[in-house]
NUMARTI-355408 format. One record per residue: residue in one letter; x, y, z of N, C-alpha, C in turn. Coordinates in steps of 0.05 Angstrom, whole numbers, padded with zeros to 5 digits, always signed. Last residue first. Example, Ala and Ser with C-alpha at 12.3 -4.5 7.8 and 13.67 -1.06 7.14 Angstrom:
<nodes>
S+00257-00045+00142+00273-00021+00143+00258+00001+00157A+00264-00114+00156+00246-00090+00156+00264-00066+00156
</nodes>
This chain:
<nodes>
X+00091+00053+00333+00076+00074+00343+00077+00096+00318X+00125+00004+00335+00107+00013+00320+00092+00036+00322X+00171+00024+00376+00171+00016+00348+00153+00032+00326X+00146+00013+00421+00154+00040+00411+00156+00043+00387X+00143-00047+00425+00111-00024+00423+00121+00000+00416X+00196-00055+00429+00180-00060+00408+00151-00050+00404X+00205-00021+00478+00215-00016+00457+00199-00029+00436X+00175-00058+00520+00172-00034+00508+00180-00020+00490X+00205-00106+00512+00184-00113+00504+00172-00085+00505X+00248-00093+00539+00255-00099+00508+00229-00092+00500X+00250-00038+00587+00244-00063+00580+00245-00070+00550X+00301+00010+00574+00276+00004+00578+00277-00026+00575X+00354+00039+00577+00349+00023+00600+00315+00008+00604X+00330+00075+00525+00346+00069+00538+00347+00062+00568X+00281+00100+00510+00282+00077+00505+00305+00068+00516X+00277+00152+00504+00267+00150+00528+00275+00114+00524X+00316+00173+00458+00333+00171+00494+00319+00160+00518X+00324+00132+00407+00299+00141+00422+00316+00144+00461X+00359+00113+00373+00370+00129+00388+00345+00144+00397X+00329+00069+00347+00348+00062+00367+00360+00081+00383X+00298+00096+00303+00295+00099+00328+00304+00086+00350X+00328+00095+00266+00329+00119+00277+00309+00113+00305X+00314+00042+00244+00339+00050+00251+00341+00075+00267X+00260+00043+00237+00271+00021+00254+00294+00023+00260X+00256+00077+00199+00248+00082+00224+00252+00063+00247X+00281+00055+00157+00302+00075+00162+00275+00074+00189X+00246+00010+00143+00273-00001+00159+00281+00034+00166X+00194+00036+00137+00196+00016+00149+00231+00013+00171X+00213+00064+00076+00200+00074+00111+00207+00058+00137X+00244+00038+00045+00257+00055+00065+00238+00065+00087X+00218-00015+00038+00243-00012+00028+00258+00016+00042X+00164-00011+00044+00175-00033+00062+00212-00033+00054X+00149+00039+00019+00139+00033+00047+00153+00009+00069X+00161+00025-00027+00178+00053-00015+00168+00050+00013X+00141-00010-00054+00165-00007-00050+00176+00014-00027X+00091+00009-00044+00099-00011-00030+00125-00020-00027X+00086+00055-00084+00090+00061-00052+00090+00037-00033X+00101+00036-00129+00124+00043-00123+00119+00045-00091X+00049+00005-00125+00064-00007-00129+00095+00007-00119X+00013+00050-00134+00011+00030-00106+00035+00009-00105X+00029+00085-00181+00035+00085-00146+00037+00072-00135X+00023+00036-00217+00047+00046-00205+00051+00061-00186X-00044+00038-00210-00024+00016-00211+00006+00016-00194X-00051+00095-00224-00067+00081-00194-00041+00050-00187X-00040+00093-00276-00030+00116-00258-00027+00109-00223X-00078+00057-00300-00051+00049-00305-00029+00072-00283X-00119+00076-00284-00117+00047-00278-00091+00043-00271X-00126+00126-00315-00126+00128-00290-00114+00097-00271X-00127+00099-00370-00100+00108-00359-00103+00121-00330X-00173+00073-00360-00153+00060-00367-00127+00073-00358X-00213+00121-00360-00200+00101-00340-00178+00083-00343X-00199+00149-00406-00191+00161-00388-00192+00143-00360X-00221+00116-00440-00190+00110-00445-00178+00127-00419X-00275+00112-00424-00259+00084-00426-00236+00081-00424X-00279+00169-00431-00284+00157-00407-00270+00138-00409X-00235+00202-00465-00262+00196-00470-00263+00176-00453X-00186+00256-00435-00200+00221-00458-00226+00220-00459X-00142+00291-00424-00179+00298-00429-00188+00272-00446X-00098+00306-00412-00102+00279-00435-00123+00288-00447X-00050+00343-00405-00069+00348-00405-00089+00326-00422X+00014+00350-00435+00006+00346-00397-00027+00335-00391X+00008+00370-00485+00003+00392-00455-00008+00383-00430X+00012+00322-00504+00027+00347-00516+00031+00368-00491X+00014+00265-00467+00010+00287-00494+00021+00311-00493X+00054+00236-00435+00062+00235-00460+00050+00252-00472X+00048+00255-00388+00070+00274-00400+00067+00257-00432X+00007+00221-00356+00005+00246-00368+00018+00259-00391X+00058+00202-00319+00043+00188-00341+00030+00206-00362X+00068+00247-00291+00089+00238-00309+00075+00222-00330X+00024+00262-00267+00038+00277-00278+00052+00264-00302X+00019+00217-00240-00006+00216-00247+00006+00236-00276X+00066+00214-00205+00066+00191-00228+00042+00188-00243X+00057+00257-00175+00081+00252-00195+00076+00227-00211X+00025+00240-00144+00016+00265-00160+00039+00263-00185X+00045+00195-00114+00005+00199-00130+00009+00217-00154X+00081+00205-00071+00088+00197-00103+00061+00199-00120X+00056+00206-00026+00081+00224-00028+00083+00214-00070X+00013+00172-00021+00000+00201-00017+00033+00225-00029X+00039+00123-00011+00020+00138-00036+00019+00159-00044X+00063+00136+00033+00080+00130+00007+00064+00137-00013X+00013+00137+00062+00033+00154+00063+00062+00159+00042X-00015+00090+00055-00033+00103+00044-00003+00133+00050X+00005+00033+00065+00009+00047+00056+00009+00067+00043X-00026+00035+00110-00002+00034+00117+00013+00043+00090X-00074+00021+00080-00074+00052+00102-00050+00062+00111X-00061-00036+00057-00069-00001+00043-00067+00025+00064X-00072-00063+00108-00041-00060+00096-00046-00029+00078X-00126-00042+00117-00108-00034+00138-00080-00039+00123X-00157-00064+00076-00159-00034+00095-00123-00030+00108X-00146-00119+00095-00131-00108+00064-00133-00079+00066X-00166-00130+00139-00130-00138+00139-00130-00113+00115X-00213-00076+00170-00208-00106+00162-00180-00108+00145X-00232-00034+00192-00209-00046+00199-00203-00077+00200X-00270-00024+00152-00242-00004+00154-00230-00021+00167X-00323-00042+00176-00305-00056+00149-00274-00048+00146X-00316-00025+00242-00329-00024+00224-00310-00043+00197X-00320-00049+00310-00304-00034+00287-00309-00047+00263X-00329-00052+00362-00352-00060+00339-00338-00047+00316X-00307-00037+00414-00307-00068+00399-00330-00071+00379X-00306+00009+00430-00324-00002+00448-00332-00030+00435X-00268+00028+00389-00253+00030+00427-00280+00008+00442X-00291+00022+00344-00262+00014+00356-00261+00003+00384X-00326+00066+00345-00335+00042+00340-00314+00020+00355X-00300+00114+00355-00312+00100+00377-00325+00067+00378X-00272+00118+00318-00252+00118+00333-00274+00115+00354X-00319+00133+00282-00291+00106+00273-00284+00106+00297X-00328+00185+00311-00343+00160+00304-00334+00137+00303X-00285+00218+00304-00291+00212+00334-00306+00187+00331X-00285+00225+00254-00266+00210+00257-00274+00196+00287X-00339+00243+00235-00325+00220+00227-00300+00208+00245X-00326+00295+00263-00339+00271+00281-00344+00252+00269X-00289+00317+00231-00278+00307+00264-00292+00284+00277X-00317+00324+00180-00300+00298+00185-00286+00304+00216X-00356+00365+00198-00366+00339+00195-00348+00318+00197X-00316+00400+00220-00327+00391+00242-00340+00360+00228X-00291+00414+00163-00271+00403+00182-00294+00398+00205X-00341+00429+00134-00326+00413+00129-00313+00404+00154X-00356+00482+00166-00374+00455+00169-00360+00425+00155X-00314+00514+00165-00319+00495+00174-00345+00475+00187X-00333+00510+00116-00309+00500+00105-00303+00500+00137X-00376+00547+00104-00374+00524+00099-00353+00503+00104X-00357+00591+00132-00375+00576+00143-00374+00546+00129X-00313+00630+00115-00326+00611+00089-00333+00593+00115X-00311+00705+00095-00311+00688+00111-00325+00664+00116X-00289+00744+00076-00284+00727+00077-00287+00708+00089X-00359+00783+00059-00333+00785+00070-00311+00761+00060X-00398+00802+00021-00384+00822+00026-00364+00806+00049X-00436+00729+00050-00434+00757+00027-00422+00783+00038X-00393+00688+00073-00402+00699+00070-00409+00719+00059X-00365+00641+00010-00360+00657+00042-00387+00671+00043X-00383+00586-00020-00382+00606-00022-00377+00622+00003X-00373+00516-00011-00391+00530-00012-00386+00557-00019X-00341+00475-00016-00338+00486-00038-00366+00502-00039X-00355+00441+00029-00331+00459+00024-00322+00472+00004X-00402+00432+00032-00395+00443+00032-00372+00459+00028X-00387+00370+00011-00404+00379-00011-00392+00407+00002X-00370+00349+00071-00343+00348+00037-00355+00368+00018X-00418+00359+00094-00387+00367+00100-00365+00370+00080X-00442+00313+00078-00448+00342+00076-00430+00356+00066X-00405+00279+00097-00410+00278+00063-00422+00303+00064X-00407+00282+00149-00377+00272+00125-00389+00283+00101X-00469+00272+00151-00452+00293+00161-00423+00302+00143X-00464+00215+00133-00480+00236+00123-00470+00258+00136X-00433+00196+00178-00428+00194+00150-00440+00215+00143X-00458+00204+00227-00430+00211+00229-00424+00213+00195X-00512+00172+00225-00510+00202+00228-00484+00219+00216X-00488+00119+00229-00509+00124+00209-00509+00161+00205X-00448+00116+00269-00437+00124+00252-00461+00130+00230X-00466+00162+00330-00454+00136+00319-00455+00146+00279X-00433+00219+00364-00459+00204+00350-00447+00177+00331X-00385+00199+00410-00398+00213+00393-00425+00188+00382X-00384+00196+00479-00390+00181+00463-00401+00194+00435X-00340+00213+00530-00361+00226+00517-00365+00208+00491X-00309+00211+00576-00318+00187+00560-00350+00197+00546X-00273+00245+00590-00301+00257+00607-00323+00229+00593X-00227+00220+00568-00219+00239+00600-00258+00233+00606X-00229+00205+00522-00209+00194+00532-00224+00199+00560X-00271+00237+00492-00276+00213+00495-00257+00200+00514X-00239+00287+00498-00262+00289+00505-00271+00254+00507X-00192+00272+00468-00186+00281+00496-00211+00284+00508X-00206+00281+00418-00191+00249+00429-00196+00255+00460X-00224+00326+00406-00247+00308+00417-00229+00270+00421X-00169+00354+00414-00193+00361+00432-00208+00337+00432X-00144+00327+00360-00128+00329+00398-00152+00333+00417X-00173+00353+00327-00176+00322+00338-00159+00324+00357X-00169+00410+00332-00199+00403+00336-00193+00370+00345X-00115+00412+00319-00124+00419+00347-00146+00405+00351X-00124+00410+00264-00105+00384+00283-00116+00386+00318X-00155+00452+00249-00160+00425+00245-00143+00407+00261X-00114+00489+00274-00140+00494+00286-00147+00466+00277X-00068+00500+00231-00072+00484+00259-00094+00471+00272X-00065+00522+00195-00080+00496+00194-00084+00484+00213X-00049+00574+00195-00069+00569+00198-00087+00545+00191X+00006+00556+00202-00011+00567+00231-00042+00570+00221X+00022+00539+00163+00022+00515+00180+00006+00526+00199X-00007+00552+00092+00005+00566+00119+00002+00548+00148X-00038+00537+00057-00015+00524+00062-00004+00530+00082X-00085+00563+00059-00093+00530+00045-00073+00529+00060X-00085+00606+00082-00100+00596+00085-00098+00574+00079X-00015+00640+00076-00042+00630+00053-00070+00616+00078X+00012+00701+00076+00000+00679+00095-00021+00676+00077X+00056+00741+00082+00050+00736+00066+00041+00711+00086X+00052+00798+00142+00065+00787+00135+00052+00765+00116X-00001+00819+00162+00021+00842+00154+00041+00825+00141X-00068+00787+00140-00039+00791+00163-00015+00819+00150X-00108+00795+00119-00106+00817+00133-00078+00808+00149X-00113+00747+00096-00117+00771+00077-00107+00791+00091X-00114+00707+00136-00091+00709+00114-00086+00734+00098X-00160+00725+00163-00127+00727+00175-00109+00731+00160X-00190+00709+00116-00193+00732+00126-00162+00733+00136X-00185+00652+00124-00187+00663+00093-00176+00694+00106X-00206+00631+00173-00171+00633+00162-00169+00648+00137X-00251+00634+00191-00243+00661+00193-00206+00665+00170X-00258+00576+00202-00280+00595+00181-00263+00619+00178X-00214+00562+00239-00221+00549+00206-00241+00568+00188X-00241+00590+00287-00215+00602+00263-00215+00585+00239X-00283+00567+00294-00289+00587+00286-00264+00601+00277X-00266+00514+00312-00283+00516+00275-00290+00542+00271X-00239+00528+00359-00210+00516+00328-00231+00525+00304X-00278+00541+00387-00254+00563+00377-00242+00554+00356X-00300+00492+00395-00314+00507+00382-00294+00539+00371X-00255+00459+00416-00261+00453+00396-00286+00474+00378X-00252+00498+00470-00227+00498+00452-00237+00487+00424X-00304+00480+00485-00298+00516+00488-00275+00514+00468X-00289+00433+00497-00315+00435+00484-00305+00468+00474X-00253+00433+00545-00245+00426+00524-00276+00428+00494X-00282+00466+00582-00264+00473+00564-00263+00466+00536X-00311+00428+00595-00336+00452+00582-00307+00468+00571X-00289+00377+00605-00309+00377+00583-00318+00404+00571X-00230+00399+00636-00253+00389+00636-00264+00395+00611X-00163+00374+00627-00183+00405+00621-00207+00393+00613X-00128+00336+00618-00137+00342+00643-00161+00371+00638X-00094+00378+00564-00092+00350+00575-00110+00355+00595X-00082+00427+00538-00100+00423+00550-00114+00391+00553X-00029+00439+00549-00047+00458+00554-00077+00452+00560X-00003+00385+00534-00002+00395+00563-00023+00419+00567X-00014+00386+00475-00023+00372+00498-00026+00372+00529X+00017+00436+00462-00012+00432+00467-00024+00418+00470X+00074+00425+00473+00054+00451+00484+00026+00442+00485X+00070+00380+00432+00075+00374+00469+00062+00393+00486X+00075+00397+00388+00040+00379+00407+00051+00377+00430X+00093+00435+00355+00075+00440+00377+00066+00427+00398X+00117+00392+00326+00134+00412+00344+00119+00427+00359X+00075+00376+00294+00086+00358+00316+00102+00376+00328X+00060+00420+00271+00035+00406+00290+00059+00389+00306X+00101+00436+00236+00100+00447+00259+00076+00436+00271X+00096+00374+00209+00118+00379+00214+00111+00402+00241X+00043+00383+00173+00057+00368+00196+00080+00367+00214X+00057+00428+00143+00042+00435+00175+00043+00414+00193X+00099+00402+00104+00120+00426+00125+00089+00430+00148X+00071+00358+00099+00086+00354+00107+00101+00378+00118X+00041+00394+00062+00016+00385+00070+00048+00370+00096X+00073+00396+00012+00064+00421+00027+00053+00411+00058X+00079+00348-00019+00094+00351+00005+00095+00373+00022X+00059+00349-00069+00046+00343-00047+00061+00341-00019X+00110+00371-00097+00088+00387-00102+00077+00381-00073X+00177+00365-00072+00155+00350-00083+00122+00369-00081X+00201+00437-00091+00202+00414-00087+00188+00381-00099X+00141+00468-00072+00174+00477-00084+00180+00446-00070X+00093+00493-00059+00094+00467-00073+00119+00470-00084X+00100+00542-00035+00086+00525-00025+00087+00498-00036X+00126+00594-00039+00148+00571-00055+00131+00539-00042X+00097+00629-00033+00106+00628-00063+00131+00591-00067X+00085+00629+00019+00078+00623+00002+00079+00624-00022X+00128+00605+00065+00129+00619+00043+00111+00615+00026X+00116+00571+00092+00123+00578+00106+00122+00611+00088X+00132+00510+00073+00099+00522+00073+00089+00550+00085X+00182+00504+00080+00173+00520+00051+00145+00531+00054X+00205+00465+00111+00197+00493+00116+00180+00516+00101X+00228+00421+00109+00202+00420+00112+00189+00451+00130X+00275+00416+00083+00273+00428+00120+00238+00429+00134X+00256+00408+00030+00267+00389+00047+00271+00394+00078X+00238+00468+00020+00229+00439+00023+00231+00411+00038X+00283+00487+00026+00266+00498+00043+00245+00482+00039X+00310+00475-00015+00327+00472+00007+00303+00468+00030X+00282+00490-00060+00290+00467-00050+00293+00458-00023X+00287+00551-00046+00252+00538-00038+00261+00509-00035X+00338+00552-00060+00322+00565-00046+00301+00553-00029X+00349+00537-00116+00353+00523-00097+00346+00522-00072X+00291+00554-00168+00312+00561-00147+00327+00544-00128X+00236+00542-00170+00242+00565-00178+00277+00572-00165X+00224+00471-00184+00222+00496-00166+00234+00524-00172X+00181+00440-00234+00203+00458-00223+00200+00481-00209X+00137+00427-00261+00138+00425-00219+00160+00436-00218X+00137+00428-00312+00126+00450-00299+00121+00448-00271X+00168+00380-00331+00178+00397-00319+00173+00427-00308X+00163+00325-00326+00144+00336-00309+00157+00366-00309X+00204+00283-00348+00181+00284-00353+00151+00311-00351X+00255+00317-00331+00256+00294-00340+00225+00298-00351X+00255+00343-00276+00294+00344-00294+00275+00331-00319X+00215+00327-00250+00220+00355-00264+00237+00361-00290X+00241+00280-00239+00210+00282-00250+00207+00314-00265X+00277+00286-00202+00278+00267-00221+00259+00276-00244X+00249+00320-00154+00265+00329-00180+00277+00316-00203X+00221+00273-00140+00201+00303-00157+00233+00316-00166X+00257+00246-00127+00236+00238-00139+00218+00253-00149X+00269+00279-00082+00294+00270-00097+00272+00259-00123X+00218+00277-00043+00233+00301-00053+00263+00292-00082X+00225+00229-00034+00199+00239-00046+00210+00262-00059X+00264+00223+00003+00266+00200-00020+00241+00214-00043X+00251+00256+00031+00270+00257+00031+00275+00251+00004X+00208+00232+00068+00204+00251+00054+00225+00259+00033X+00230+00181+00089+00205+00183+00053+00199+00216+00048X+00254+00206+00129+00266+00190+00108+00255+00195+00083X+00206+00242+00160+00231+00248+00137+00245+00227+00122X+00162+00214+00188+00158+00223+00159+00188+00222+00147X+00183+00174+00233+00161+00162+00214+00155+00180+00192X+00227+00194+00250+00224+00175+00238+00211+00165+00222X+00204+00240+00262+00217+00254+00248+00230+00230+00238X+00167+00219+00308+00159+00230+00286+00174+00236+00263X+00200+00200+00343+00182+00184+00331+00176+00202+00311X+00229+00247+00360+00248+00225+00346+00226+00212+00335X+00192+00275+00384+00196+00297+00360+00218+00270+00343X+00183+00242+00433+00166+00252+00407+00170+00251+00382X+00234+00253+00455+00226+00222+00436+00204+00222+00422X+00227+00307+00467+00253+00301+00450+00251+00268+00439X+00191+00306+00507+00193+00316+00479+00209+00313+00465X+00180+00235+00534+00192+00263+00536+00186+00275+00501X+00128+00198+00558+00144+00208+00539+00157+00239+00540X+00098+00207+00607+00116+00196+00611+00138+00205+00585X+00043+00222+00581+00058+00226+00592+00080+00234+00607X+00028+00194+00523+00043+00184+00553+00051+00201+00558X-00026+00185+00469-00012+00204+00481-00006+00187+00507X-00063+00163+00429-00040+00151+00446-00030+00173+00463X-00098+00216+00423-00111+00188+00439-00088+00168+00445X-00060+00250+00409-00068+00253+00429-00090+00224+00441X-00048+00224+00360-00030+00229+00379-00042+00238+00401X-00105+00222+00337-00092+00193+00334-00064+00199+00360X-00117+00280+00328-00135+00256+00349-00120+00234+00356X-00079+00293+00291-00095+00305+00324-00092+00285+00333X-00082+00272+00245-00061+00270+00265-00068+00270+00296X-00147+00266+00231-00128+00249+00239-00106+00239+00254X-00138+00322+00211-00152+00314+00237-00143+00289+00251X-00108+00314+00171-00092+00336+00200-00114+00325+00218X-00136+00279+00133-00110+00270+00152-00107+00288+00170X-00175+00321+00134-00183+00301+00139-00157+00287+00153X-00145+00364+00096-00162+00364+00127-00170+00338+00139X-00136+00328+00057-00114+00334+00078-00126+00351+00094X-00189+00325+00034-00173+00302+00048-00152+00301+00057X-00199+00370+00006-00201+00366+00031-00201+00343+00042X-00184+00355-00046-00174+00363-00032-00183+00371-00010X-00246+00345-00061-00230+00320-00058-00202+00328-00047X-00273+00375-00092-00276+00375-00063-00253+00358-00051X-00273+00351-00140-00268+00375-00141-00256+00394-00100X-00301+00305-00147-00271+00306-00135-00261+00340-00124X-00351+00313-00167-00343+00299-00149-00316+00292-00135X-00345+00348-00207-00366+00347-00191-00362+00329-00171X-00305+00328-00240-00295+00342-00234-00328+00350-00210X-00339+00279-00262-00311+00276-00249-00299+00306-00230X-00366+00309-00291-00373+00293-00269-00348+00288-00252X-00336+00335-00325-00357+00354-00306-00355+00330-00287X-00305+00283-00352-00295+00306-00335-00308+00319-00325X-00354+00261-00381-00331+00245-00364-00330+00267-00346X-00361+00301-00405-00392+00300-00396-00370+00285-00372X-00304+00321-00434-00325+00316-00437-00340+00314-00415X-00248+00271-00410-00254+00303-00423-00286+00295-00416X-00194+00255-00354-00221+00255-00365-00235+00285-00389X-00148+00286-00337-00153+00250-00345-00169+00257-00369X-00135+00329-00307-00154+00337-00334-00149+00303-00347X-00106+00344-00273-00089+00351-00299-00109+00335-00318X-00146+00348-00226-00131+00365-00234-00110+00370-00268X-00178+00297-00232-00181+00315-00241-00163+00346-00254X-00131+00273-00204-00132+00265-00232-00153+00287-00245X-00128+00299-00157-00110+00302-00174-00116+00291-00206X-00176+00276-00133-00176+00319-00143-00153+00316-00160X-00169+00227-00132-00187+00224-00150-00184+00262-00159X-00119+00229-00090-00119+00223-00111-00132+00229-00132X-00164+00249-00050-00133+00260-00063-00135+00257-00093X-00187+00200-00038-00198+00225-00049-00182+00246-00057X-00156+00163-00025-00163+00164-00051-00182+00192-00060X-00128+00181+00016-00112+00185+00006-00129+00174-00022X-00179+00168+00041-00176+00196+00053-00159+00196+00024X-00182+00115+00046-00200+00120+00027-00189+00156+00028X-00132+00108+00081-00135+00103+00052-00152+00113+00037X-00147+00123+00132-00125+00133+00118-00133+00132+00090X-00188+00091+00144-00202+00120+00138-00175+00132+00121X-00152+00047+00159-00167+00040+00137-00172+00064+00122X-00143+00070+00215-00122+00068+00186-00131+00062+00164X-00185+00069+00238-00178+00107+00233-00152+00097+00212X-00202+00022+00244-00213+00034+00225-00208+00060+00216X-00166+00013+00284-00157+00005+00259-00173+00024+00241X-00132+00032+00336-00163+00050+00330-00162+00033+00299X-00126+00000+00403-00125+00002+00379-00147+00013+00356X-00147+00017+00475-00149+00006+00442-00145+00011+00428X-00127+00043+00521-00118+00035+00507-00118+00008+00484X-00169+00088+00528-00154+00093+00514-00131+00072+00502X-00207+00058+00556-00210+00062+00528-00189+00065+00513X-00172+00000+00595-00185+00020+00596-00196+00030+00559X-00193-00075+00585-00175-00049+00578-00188-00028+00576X-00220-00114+00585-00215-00109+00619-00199-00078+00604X-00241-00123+00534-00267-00112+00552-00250-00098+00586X-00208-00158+00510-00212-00123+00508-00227-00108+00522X-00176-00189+00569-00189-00181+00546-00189-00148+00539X-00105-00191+00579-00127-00190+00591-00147-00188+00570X-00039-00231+00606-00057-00230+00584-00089-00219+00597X+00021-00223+00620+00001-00218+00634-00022-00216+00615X+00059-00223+00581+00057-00232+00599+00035-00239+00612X+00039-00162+00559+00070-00182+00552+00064-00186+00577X+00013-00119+00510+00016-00127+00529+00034-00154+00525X+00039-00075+00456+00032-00097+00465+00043-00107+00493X+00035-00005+00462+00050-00031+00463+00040-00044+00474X-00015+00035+00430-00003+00022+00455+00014-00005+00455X-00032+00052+00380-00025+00079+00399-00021+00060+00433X-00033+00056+00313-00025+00041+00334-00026+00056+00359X-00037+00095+00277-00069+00089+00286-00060+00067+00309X+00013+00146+00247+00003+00114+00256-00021+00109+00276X-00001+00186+00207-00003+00186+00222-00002+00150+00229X+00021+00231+00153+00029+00199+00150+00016+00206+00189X+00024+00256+00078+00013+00257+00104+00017+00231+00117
</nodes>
């Protein structure tokens, strides 16, 4: 998952405070910091997942992470909000769809080649079933199919809804850009009543459609942050601050592992999940804008958040691979040794994803985006705000 939290080129020349700048254009840091801890709750469902920890270790562990895949609800909200609170305009769709397709595919690319390393080799129950689904991986299409949802790099599902969120956002910024408060309020209460219902849709479509993976029905979370960016931007609606905004988050996480309603599909809880972390995010992203930004957007937050997208692409493979020395993948330790080798798992991600952050993210998006068409005949000093975006 990868959103940037930059959302305006630096002023040039003309110097003003933060106080003379409209809202929208502040810098949101603490929504990059939120990256990281987001990409450790990942992390922490994955180590659950292949079972680190045994014993009294593991319930707990698994009591507290267990939820912990809903931290790619958490990034889709993220995206939302973060592109639609930069949002120009002025930008055409076709330099969009170039910023974006700079800032994920390269590392996707490199991610993908790296889970089949890992297959061929250490890991080999991620193998994909085929060239097929490969292929359809890397087109960042696969999510598309649900049998072949983790074909490829496993965590790179979560990359084919990014992928149709950004080929949407132009439509749905323009739809509902300028759309007063009682709309845009009307659109964010529609997105949490299809989040609740997606179980169902999926069950009842005519054609194969998951709920977890299916890009259409994840939308509604990305939508929901496009909406309340656009509610604080346009009608300067101020969410609840952050003492409230947390505890909510945390509800929110606990629910999502609530139960549907009785005799149907239909899991209320889950969205009470995606609304508690929207107004996390609206929160962070108000502290920001009105100059009181929280611990999140302090230096070491923020290099981590940057690289919280490299992380998030290699985590699962090198939690896997480490793993691979016992017998079945499956350590189950006794707390001391099960941290230790969580330590040692945590280590080489952060490590390969700094490589991989300043060795191909970085420069291949600095290359692909020379052929940005809106950037041509532009001022220099706009191009370098394009840059980073």
């Amino acid at each position: 998952m990868t959103i940037s939290t930059t959302t305006t080129a630096p002023d040039v020349g003309v110097r003003s405070s933060a106080s003379d700048r409209p809202l929208a254009a502040r810098h949101l840091p603490s929504l990059t910091g939120l990256r990281w801890l987001t990409a450790m709750l990942i992390f922490g469902h994955h180590l659950m997942a292949v079972e680190y920890f045994g014993g009294r270790a593991g319930d707990l562990w698994g009591f507290v992470f267990e939820a912990g895949k809903t931290g790619v609800t958490l990034f889709f909200i993220l995206s939302g909000f973060v592109l639609a609170w930069g949002y120009k305009p002025a930008q055409s769709a076709r330099s969009f769809w170039l910023h974006r397709a700079a800032r994920i595919y390269p590392l996707h690319v490199v991610g993908v080649m790296l889970a089949l390393a890992a297959a061929a080799t250490l890991v080999p129950e991620i193998r994909s079933p085929g060239v097929l689904p490969v292929g359809a991986n890397l087109l960042l299409i696969s999510g598309w199919f649900p049998d072949w949802w983790q074909a490829g790099n496993p965590a790179s599902w979560s990359l084919v809804c990014e992928a149709f969120f950004y080929l949407t956002f132009p439509l749905v910024i323009r739809l509902v850009a300028g759309r007063s408060a009682r709309v845009l309020w009307s659109v964010a209460a529609a997105a949490l009543v299809l989040v609740a219902l997606a179980p169902a849709i999926a069950a009842g479509s005519p054609v194969p459609m998951s709920a977890a993976s299916t890009p259409l029905l994840r939308l509604p979370e990305f939508v929901l942050g496009v909406v309340l960016a656009l509610l604080m931007k346009q009608t300067a609606w101020r969410p609840a601050p952050l003492r409230f905004a947390v505890p909510l988050a945390v509800l929110g996480y606990a629910m999502s592992e609530a139960p549907p309603l009785p005799g149907t599909d239909i899991h209320p809880g889950v969205a009470m999940t995606v609304g508690g972390f929207a107004l996390l995010v609206a929160s962070l992203a108000s502290a920001d804008a009105h100059r009181s930004s929280t611990f999140l957007a302090g230096p070491t937050w923020q290099e981590l958040g940057r690289l919280s997208f490299a992380f998030y692409l290699v985590h699962l493979l090198v939690i896997a691979s480490v793993s691979s020395a016992w017998p079945d993948g499956h350590p189950e330790l006794h707390w001391p040794r099960a941290i230790a080798l969580a330590a040692l798992a945590f280590a080489i991600s952060l490590g390969l994803a700094w490589v991989l952050h300043r060795g191909v993210e970085i420069r291949a998006q600095r290359m692909l985006l020379r052929f940005d068409p809106d950037r041509r005949g532009a001022p220099r000093a706009v191009d370098a705000g394009a840059a980073a975006r």
